[in-house]
C-alpha positions in Angstrom: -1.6 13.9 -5.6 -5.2 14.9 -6.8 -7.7 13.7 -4.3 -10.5 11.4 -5.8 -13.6 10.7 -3.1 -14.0 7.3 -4.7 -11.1 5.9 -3.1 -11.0 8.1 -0.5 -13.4 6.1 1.7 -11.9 3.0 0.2 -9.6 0.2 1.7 -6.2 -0.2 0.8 -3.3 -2.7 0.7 0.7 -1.5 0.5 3.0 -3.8 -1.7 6.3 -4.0 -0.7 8.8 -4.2 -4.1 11.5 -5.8 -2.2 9.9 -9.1 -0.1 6.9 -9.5 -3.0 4.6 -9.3 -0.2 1.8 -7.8 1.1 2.0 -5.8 3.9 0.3 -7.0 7.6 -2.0 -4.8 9.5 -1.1 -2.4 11.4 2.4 -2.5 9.8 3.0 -5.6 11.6 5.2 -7.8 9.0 4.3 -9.1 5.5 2.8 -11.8 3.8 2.1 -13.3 0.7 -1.5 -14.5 1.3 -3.8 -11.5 -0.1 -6.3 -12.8 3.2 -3.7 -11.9 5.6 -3.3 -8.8 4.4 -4.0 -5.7 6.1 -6.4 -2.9 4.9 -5.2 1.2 4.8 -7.3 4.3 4.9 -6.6 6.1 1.9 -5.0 8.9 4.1 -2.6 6.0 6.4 -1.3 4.1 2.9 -0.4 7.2 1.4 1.5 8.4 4.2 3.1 5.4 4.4 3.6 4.6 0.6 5.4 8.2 0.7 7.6 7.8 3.3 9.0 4.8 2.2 9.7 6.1 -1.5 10.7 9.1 -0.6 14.1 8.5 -2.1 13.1 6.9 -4.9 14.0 8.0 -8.5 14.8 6.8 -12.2 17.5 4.8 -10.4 16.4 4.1 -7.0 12.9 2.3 -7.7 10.1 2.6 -5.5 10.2 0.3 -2.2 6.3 0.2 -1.9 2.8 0.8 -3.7 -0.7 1.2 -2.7 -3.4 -0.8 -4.3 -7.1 -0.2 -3.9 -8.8 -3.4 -2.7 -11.6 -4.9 -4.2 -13.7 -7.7 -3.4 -15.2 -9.9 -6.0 -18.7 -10.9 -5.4 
């Protein structure tokens, strides 16, 4: 993956595919409510994002994604 120092010093929530939900932080549970969510480095959600789809393929789809979180003002 290319790094891009925009989103580099960004925050991040993980999606996980299979509950619809938004990941806790600290990788403590999931929730639906965007609020509750918790907020990755870009370095700890892609670590985490990779692990968890590191089996995925055209078959097996991804378990998780990372979104870049912004807040509307």
């Amino acid at each position: 993956m290319s790094r891009n120092p925009q989103f580099e010093n960004s925050r991040w929530l993980i999606w996980c595919f299979e509950r619809n939900m938004f990941w806790r932080s600290g990788s403590n549970g999931y929730t639906e409510n965007i609020d509750e969510a918790g907020f990755y480095s870009f370095e700890e959600a892609y670590a985490i994002v990779n692990n968890a789809n590191k089996y995925a393929t055209s078959v097996n789809k991804p378990e998780e994604a990372m979104l870049p979180y912004y807040k509307q003002s």
